[in-house]
N, C-alpha and C positions, 0 to 999 in steps of 0.2 A: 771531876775526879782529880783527887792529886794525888803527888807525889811522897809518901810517908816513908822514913828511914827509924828503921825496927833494931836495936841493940844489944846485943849480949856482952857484958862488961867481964863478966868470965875468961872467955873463949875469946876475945878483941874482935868480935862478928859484928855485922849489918845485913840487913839486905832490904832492898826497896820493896814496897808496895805501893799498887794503885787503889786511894778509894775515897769514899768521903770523908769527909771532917768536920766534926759539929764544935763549934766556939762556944763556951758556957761564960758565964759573963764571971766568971771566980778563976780569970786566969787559965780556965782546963779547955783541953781539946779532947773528943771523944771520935773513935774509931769504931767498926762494925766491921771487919774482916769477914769476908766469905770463911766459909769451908776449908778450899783449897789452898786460900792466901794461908793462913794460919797453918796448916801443913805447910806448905812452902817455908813459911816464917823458919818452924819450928826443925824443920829439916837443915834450913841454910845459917841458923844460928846456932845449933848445937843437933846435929847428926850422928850422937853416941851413943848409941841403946845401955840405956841402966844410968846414965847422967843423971844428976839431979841438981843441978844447977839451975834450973829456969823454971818455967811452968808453961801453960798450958802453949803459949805460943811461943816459945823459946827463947821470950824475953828475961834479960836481969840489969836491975840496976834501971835508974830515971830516964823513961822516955819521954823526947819531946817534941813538940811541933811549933816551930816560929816561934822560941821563947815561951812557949807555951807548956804547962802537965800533961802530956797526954796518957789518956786512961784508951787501952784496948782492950775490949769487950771481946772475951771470946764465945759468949754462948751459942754460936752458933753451930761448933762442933758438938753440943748436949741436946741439942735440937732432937726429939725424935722421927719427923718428918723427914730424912736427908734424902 
């Protein structure tokens, strides 16, 4: 597990998550956020009902990992299994 720092350039937010990290050989890191991280995410980087600044995990603006792109995957929340 690591340690990932999730940003909203809007709002001047962060907040850490724990989870894996996949290295794509094109510079990208990819993330898989549970359910809950992603609420969590989206709560602690913009907590404003009717905002529209971010999306799905309440990110905006370049996230990254070790100099890295990182792309977070949120489909976990469209899942219909939860």
């Amino acid at each position: 597990m690591n340690n990932v720092i999730l940003r909203n350039d809007f709002h001047n937010t962060s907040v850490t998550i724990r989870c894996p990290v996949f290295l794509h050989i094109h510079n990208e890191a990819k993330i898989y956020p549970s359910v809950s991280q992603i609420r969590r995410a989206k709560r602690e980087l913009c907590g404003i009902d009717g905002c529209t600044c971010s999306g799905d995990a309440g990110t905006r603006g370049p996230q990254e990992y070790n100099g890295r792109r990182l792309i977070v995957n949120v489909s976990a929340i469209f899942a219909t299994n939860r």
